[in-house]
MIGUTOR-944931 format. One record per residue (C-alpha): x, y, z; residue number from 1. Coordinates in nm, 4 decimals. Layout:
! residues N
X,Y,Z,NUM
...
//
This chain:
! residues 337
-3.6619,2.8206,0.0245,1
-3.3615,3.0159,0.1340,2
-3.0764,2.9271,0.3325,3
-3.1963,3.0782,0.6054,4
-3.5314,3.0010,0.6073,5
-3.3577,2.5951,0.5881,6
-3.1526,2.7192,0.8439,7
-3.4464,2.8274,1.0783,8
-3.6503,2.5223,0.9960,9
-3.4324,2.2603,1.0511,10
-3.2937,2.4745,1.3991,11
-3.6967,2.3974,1.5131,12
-3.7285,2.0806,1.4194,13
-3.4344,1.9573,1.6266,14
-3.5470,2.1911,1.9188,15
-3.8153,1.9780,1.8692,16
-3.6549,1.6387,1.8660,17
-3.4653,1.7168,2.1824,18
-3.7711,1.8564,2.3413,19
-4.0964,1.6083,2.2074,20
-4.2505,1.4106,2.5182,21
-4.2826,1.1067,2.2676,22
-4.0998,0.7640,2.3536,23
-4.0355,0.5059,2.0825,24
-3.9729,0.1606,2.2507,25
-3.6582,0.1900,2.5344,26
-3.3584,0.0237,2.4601,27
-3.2875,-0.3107,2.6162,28
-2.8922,-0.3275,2.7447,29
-2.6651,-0.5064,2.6882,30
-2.7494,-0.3851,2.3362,31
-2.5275,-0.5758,2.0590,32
-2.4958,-0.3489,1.7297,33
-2.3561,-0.4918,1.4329,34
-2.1301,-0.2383,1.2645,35
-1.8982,-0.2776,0.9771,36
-1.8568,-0.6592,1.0246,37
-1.8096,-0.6210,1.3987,38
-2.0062,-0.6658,1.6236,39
-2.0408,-0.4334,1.9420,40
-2.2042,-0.4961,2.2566,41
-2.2545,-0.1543,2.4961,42
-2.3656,-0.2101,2.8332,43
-2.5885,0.1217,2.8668,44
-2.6117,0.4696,2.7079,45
-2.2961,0.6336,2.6563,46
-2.1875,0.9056,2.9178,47
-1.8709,1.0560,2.7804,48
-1.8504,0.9997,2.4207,49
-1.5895,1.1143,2.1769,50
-1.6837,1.1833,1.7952,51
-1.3982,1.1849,1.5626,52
-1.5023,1.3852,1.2462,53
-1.7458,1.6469,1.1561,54
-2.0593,1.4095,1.0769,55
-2.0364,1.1798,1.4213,56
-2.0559,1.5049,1.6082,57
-2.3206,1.6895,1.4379,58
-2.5699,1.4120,1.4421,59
-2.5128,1.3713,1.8167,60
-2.5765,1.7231,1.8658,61
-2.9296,1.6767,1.6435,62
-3.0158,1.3895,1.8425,63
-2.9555,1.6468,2.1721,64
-2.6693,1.4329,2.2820,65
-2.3934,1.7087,2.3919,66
-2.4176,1.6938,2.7358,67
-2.3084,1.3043,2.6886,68
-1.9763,1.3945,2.4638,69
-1.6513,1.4154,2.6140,70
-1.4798,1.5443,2.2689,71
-1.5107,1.5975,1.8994,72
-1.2033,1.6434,1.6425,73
-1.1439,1.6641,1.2876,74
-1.3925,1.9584,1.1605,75
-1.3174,2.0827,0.7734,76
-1.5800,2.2958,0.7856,77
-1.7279,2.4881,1.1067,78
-2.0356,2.3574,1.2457,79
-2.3984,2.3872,1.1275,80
-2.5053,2.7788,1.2664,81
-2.8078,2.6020,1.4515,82
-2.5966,2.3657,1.6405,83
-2.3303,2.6429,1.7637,84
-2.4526,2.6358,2.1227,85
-2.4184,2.2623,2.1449,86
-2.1056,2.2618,2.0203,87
-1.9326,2.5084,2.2705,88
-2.0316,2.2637,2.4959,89
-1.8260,2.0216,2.3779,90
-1.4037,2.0234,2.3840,91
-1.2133,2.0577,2.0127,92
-0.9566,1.8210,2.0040,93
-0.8533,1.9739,1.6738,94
-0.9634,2.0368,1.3596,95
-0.7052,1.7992,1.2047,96
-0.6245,1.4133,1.3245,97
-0.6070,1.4275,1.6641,98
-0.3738,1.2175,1.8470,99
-0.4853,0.8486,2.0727,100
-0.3600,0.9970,2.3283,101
-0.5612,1.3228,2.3648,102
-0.8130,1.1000,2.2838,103
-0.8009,0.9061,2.5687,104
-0.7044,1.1608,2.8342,105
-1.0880,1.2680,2.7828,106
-1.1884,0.8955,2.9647,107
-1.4160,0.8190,2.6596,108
-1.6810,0.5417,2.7024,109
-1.7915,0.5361,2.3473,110
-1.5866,0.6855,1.9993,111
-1.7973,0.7087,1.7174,112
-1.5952,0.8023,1.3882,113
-1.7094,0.8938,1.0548,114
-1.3585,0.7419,0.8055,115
-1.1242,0.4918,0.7798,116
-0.8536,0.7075,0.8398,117
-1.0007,0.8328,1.1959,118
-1.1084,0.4400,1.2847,119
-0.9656,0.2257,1.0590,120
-0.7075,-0.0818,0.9717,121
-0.4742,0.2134,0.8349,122
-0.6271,0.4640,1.0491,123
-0.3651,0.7698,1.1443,124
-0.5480,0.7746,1.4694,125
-0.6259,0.4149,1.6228,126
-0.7866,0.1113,1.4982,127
-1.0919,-0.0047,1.6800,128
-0.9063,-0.3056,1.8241,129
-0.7227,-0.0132,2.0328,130
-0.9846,0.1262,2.1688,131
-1.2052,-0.2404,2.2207,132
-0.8805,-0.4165,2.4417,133
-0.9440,-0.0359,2.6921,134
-1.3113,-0.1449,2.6868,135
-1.4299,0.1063,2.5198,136
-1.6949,0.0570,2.2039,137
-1.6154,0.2200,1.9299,138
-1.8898,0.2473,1.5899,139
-1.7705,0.3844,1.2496,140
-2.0063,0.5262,0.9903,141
-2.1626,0.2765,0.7383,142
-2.0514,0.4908,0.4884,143
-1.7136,0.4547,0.5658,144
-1.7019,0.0827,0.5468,145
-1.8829,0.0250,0.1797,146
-1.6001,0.1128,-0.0217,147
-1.3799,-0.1444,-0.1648,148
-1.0365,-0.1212,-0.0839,149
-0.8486,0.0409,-0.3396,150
-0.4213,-0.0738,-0.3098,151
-0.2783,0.3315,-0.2065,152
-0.6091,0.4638,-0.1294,153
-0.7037,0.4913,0.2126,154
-1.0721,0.6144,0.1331,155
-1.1385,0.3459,-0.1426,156
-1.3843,0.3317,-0.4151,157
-1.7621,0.3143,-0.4589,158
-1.9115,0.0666,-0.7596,159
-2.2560,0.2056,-0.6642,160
-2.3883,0.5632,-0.5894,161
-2.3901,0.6239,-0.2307,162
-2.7331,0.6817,-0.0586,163
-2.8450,0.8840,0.2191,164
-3.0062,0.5080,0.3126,165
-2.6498,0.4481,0.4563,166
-2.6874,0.7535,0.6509,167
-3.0094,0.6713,0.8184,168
-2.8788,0.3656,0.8893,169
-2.6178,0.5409,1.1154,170
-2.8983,0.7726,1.2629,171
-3.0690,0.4929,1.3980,172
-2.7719,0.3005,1.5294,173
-2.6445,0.5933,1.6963,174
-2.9988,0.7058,1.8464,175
-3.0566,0.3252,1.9317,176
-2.6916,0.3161,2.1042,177
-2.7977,0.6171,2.3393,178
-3.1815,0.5546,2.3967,179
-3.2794,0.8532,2.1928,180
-3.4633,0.6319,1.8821,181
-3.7370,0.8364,1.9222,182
-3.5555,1.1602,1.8172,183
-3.3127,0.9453,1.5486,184
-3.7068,0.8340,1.3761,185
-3.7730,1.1992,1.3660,186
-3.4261,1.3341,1.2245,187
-3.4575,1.0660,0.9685,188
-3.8110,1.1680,0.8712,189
-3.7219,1.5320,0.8790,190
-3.3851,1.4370,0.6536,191
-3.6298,1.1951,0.3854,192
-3.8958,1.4769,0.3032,193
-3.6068,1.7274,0.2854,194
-3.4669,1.4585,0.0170,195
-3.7983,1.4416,-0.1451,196
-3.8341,1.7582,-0.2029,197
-3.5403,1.8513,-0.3072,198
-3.5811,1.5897,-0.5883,199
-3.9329,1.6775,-0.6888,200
-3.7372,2.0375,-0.7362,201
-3.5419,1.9175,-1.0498,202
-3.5915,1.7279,-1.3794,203
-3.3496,1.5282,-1.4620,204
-3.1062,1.5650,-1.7843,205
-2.8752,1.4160,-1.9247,206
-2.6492,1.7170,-2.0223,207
-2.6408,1.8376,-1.6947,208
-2.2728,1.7924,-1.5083,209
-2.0759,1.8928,-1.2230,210
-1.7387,1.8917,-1.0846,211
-1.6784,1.9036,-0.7445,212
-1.3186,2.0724,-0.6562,213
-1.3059,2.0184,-0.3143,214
-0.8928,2.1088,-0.2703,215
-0.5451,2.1789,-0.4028,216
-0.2457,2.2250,-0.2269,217
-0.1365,2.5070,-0.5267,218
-0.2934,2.6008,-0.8566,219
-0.0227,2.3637,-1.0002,220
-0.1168,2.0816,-0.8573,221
-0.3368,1.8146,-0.9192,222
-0.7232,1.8963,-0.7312,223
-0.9139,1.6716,-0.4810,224
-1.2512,1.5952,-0.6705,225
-1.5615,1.3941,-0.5373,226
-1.5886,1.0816,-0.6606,227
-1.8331,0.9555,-0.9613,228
-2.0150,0.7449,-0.6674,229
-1.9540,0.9393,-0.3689,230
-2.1752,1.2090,-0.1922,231
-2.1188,1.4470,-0.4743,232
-2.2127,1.2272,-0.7234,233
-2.5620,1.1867,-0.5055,234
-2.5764,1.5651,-0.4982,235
-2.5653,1.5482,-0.9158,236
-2.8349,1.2757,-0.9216,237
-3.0619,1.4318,-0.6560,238
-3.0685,1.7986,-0.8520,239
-3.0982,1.5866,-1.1977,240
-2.7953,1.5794,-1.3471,241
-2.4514,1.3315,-1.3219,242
-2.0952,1.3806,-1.1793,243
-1.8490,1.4804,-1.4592,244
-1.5727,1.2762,-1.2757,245
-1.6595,0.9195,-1.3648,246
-1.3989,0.7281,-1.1890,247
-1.5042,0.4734,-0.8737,248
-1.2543,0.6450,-0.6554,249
-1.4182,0.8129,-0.3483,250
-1.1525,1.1140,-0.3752,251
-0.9648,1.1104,-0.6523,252
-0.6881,1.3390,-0.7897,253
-0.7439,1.5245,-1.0977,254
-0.4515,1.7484,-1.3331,255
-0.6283,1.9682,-1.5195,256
-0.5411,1.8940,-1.8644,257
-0.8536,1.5805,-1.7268,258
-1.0415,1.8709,-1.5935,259
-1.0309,2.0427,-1.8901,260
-1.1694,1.6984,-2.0712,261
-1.4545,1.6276,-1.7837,262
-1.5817,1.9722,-1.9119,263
-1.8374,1.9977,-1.6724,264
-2.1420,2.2199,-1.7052,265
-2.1301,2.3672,-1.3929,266
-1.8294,2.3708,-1.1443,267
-1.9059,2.3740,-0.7806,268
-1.6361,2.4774,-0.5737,269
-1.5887,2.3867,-0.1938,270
-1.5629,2.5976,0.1087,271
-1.3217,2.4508,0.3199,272
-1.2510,2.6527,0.6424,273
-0.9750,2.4452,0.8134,274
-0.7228,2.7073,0.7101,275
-0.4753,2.4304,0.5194,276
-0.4244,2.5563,0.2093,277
-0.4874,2.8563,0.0353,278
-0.7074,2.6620,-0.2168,279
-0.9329,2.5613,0.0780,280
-1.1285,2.9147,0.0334,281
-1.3996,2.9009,-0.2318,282
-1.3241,3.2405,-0.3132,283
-0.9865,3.1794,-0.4120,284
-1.0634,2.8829,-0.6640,285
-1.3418,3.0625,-0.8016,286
-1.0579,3.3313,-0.8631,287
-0.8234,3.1221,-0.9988,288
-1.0838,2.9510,-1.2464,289
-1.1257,3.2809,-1.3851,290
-0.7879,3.4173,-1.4470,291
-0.6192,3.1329,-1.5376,292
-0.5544,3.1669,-1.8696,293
-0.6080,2.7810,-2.0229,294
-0.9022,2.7174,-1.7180,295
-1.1033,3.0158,-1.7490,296
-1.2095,2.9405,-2.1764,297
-1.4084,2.6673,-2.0189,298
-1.7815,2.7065,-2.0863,299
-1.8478,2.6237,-1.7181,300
-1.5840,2.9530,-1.6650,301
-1.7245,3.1798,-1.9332,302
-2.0545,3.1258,-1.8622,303
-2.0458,3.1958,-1.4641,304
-2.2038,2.8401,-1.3852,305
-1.9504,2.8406,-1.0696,306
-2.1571,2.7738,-0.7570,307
-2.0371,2.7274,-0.3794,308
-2.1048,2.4438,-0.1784,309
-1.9576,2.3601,0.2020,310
-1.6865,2.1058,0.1543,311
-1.7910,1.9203,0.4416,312
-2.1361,1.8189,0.1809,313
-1.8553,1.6267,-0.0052,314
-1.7865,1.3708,0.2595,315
-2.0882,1.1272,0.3256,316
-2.2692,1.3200,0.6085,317
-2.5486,1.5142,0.7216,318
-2.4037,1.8101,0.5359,319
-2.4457,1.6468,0.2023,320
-2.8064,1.7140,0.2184,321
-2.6935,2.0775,0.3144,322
-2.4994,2.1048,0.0358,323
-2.7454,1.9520,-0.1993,324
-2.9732,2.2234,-0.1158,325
-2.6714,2.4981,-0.1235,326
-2.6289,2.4135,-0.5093,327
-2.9998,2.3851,-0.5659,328
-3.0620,2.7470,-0.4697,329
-2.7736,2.8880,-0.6744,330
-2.8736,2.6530,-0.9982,331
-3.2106,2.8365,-1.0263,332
-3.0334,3.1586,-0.9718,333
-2.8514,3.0814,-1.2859,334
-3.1723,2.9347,-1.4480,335
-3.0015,2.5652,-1.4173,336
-3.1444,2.3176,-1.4874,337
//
C-alpha cells in the first residue's frame, strides 16, 4: 500500500470514529485514572485541554477531540496531512518548550503531555505538582514513565523493547478521560491490524540492521540515534530486523568513529521539520552520508540502503506506526529484506 493510499485510509477511518452512532459504556465521574504512579481524579470530560507534544495532540484530534483543546506545543514534525483541519483549530504554543505561563494564560482544565521533559520531575516546562495545586489534572504518556532513570539523562533508558501495548494503553485512558472510549476501542483496533500487517509483511533476519539518525547540531558532532529499546528499535523488530545501536539509552549520542562500528545495513535518516538545525532535513544527512569522505565507504552508503522516515516515528507515538510503514515501503523498493 502506498503512502497515500495509508494516508486516505486511515483519514476514513477516523472520519469514521468521530462520526459512528456506536456507544461503548459512558463514563462514570468522578473518574480516578491511575497514571505513572499517580493517581488522578477528573470531575467530568475535559473542556479546554492543553497537549504538550506532538503525540498528546494528534491522538486527541483522532479521537475528534479539537473542539475540547485549548492548546498544543512542542511539534518536531508537522502534523499528520489528514488531521490538518483539526489542527488549525487548535492554538500553537510553539513548536519548541513552551513556557508555564503561556500555558496557563489558555485557562487549561486538563494537560496531557507526551515526555518527561514537558511533565516531568526535571521537566523544562512544569512538573505535574504545578499544575495539580491550580486544580488542574494533568496525564503523561505511559511511555514516558517506563524508562529507568539514567543519572544526566533526562529521557532515560529502556531494558525492554517498547510496545505499541503502552500506546494503547494511553488511547484508552485518554478516550476514557473524555467519554469518547468508543472511538479510543476503534483507533486501537484500526492501529493493531495496521501492526499486524505490517508484520506479516516481513520475515525476520538476523542480518538485517538499522540506524536511526534522528539529529546533529553539525556534521562534526556527535548524532542523536534511537535507542536499542526505544520506538526505533520496535520499528527494526516489526519489519524483521534489529537496531544497530544496542545501548539501553532512549536517545543516545553517537561519534561516528561508533557509527562507523554499528555498521548498519540500512541507515534511515529522520525528517525533522522544526527548522533547528541544518541536520534536521533528511535531505541534508542523506547528503552528507554521501560525500563525506570516511562515512560514505560504508556499505549502507555505497549501496543506497538510505531510507527516510518522519522523525516524529522516533519518539514513542502514533507516528511510530507511520514511520514503520514509511521504511517498509522504501525497503521493498530496494528489495530489503
Amino acid at each position: 500500500m502506498t503512502s497515500g493510499n495509508i494516508l486516505a485510509v486511515t483519514a476514513a477511518a477516523v472520519a469514521g470514529i468521530a462520526a459512528t452512532g456506536l456507544r461503548a459504556e459512558a463514563v462514570t465521574y468522578p473518574l480516578e485514572i491511575e497514571n505513572c504512579g499517580q493517581v488522578v481524579t477528573f470531575d467530568g470530560p475535559p473542556q479546554n485541554a492543553v497537549a504538550l507534544g506532538q503525540n498528546s495532540a494528534e491522538i486527541l484530534y483522532m479521537l475528534g477531540l479539537e473542539d475540547r483543546m485549548a492548546a498544543t506545543a512542542f511539534w518536531p514534525n508537522d502534523v499528520l496531512p489528514e488531521l490538518e483541519a483539526a489542527h488549525a483549530q487548535v492554538e500553537l504554543l510553539s513548536v519548541e518548550f513552551p513556557t508555564l505561563e503561556s500555558i496557563l494564560s489558555t485557562q487549561p482544565d486538563f494537560v496531557s503531555a507526551m515526555l518527561v521533559t514537558l511533565l516531568g520531575p526535571d521537566s523544562r516546562v512544569a512538573k505535574r505538582e504545578d499544575f495539580h495545586a491550580l486544580g488542574i489534572p494533568t496525564y503523561l504518556s505511559p511511555s514516558a514513565c517506563t524508562t529507568a532513570d539514567t543519572a544526566g539523562d533526562a529521557y532515560g533508558s529502556r531494558d525492554a523493547l517498547w510496545s505499541m501495548d503502552l500506546l494503547y494503553r494511553e488511547i484508552e485512558d485518554l478516550s476514557r478521560i473524555f467519554d469518547v472510549a468508543d472511538r479510543g476501542d476503534a483507533l486501537i483496533e484500526d492501529f493493531k491490524a495496521r501492526e499486524a500487517a505490517l508484520r506479516a509483511r516481513f520475515a525476520e533476519d538476523e542480518d538485517l540492521t538499522f540506524l536511526f539518525w534522528f539529529s546533529s547540531p553539525s556534521p562534526s558532532d556527535d548524532a542523536y540515534l534511537g535507542g536499542g529499546n526505544g520506538p526505533s528499535g520496535y520499528i527494526a523488530d516489526l519489519l524483521g530486523g534489529s537496531n544497530a545501536v544496542r545501548t539501553e539509552a532512549e536517545w543516545p549520542t553517537l561519534g561516528w568513529e561508533g557509527i562507523l562500528a554499528a555498521d548498519p545495513t540500512v541507515f534511515v535518516a529522520a525528517q525533522v521539520d522544526r527548522e533547528r538545525w541544518e541536520l534536521d532535513e533528511a535531505g541534508n544527512k542523506v547528503a552528507f552520508l554521501e560525500s563525506d569522505p570516511t562515512v560514505s565507504q560504508m556499505e549502507a552508503v555505497r549501496e543506497g540502503r538510505i531510507v527516510v522516515m518522519s522523525g516524529a516515528a522516533m519518539n514513542p507515538s502514533i507516528r511510530t506506526l507511520y514511520g514503520a510503514e514509511e521504511v517498509a515501503e522504501q525497503l521493498e523498493a530496494l528489495d530489503l529484506p
